[in-house]
DODRENMI-455462 format. One record per residue (C-alpha): residue number from 1; x, z negated, y. Coordinates in pm, 1 decimal, decimal comma, m for minus. Example, Ala and Ser with C-alpha at 12.3 -4.5 7.8 and 13.67 -1.06 7.14 Angstrom:
<pts>
<num 1&u 1230,0&w m780,0&v m450,0>
<num 2&u 1367,0&w m714,0&v m106,0>
</pts>
This chain:
<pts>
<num 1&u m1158,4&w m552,1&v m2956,4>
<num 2&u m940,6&w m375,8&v m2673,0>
<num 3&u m1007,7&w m16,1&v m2642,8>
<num 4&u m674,5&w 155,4&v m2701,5>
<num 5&u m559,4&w 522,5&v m2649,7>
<num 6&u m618,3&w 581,1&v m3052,0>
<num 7&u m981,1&w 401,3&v m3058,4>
<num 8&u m1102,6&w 643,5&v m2786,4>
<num 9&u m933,4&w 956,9&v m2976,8>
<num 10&u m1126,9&w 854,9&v m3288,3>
<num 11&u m1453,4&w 793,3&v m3048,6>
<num 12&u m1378,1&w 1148,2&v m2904,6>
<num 13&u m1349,0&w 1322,6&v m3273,2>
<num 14&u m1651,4&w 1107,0&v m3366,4>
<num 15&u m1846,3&w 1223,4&v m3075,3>
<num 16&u m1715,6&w 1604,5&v m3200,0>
<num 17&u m1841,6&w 1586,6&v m3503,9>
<num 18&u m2230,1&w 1517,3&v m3389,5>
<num 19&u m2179,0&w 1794,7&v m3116,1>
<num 20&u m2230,3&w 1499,1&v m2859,1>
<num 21&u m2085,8&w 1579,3&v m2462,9>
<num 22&u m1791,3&w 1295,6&v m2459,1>
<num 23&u m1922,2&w 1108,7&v m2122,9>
<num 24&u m1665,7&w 843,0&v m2028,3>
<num 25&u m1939,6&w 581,8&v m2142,9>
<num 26&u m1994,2&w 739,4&v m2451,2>
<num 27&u m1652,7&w 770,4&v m2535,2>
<num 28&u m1576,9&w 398,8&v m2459,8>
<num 29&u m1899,5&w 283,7&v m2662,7>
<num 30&u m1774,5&w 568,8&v m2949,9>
<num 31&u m1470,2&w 411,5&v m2992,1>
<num 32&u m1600,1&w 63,9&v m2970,6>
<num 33&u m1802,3&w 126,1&v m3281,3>
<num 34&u m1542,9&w 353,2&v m3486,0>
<num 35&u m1248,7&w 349,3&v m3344,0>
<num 36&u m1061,4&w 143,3&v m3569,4>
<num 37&u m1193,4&w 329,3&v m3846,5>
<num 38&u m1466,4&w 44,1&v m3983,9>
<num 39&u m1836,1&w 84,4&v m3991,5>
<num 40&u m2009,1&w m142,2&v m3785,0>
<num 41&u m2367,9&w m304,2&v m3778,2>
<num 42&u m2469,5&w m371,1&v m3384,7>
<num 43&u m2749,9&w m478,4&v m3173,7>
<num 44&u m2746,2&w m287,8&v m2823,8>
<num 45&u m2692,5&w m656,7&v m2683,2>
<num 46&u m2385,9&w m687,1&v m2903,0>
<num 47&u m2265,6&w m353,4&v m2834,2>
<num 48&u m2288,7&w m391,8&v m2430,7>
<num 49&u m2130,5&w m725,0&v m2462,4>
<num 50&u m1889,1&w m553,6&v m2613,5>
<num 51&u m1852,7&w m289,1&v m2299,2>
<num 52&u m1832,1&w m627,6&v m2026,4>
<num 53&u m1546,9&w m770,4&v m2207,4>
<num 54&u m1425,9&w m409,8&v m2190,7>
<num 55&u m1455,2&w m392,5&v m1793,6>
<num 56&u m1695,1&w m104,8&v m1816,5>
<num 57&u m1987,1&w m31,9&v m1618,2>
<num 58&u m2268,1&w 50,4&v m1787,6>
<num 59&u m2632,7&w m93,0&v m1831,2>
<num 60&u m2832,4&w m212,3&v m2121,4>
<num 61&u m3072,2&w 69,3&v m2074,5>
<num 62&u m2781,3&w 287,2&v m2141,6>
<num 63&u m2652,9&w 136,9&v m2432,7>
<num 64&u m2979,6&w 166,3&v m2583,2>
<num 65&u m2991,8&w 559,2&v m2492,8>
<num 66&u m2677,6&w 619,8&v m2595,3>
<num 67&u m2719,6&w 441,4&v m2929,5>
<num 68&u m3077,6&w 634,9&v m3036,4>
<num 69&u m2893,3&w 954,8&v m2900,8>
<num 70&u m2580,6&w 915,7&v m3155,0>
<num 71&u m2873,9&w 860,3&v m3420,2>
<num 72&u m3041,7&w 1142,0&v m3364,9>
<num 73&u m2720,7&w 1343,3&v m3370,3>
<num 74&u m2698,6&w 1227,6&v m3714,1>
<num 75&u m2375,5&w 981,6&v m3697,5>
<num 76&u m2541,7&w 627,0&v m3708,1>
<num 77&u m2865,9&w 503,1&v m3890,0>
<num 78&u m3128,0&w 282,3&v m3715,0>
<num 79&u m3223,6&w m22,5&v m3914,0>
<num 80&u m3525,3&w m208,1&v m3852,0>
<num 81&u m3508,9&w m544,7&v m3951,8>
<num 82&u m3839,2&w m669,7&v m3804,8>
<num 83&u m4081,5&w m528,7&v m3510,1>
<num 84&u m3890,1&w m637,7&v m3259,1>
<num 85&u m3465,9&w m644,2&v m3415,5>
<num 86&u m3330,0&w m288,3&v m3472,4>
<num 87&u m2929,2&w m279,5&v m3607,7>
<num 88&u m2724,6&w 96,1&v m3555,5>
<num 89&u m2528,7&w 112,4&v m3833,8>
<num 90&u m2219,2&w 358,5&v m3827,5>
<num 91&u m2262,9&w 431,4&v m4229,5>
<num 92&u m2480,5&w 720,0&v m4256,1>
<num 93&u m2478,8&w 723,4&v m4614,9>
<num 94&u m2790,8&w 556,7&v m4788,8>
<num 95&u m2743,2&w 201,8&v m4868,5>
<num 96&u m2911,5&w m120,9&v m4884,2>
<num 97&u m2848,9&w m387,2&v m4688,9>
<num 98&u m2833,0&w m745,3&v m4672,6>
<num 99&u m2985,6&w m975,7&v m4409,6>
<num 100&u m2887,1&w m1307,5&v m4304,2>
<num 101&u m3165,4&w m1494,9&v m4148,0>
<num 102&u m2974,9&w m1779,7&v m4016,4>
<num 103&u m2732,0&w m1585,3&v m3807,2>
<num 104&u m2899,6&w m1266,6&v m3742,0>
<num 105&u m2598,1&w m1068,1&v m3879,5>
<num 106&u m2652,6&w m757,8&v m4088,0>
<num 107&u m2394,2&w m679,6&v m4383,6>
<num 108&u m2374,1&w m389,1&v m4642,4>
<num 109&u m2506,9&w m475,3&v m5001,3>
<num 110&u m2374,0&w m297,9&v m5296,0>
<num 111&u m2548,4&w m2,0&v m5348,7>
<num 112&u m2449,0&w 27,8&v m5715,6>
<num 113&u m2655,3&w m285,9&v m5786,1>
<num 114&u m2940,4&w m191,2&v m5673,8>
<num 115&u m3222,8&w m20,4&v m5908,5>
<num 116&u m3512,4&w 158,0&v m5784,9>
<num 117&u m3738,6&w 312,4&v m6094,9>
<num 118&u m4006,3&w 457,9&v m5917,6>
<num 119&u m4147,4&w 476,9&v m5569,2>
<num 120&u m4559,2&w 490,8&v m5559,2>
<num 121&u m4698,3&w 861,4&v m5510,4>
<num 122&u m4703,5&w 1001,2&v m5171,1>
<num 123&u m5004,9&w 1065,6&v m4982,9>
<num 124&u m5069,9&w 1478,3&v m5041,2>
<num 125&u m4902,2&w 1649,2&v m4743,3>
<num 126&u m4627,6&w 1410,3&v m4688,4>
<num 127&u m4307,2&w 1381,1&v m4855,5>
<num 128&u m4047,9&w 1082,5&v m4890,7>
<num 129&u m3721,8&w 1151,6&v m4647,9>
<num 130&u m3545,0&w 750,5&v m4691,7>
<num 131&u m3621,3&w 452,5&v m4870,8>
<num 132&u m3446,1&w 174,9&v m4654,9>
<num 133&u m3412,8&w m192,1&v m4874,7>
<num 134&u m3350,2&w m481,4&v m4646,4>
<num 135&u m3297,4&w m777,6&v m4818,6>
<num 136&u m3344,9&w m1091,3&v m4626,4>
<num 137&u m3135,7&w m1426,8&v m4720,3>
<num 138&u m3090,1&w m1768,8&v m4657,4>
<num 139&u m2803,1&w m1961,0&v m4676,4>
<num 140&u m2846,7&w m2276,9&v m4928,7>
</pts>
């Protein structure tokens, strides 16, 4: 994907929105990840591959930053897939997802399928903020 003119406007409102300082390396990753208007699923390998092919400068370390920081600024989710795999996800919106185990690649599943009757009792003092469903497949 080549970062045009419109990709790092989008970025730019994107950053806006989460009250995040538009850096030049957070507006290229920004509109990397939503500048064509599609949610995205990315590693922080994928993501600063992404930046090389781009030309950019920018470490790993920073991707990684930058990626937790746009989290916690509320406009991507972090998904855990095991201990030691975490996707960002630009669809903040509760979903499940699907998992496919024989190319690593993470994929939306359709939330209107899936039915969750009850959740077990919370320990007293604590209370239930997400419920995140990862289900894992196999291709045949």
């Amino acid at each position: 994907m080549n970062v045009t003119d419109q990709a790092k406007e989008r970025g730019a409102e994107w950053l806006a929105g989460g009250n995040v300082r538009p850096t030049r390396q957070r507006t290229t990753l920004a509109a990397l990840l939503v500048g064509d208007g599609q949610h995205r699923h990315v590693t922080a390998e994928s993501l600063y591959s992404k930046v090389v092919e781009q030309g950019e400068s920018v470490s790993l370390a920073t991707v990684y930053n930058t990626l937790r920081a746009f989290c916690q600024a509320g406009l991507m989710q972090e998904v855990t897939v095991d201990g030691t795999r975490s996707y960002f996800d630009t669809n903040i919106h509760e979903h499940p997802h699907f998992f496919w185990e024989d190319n690593g690649q993470l994929t939306d599943a359709p939330s209107d399928e899936l039915v969750i009757s009850r959740l077990p009792q919370t320990p007293e003092g604590a209370e239930v903020t997400s419920v995140d469903v990862v289900i894992r497949l196999r291709r045949k």
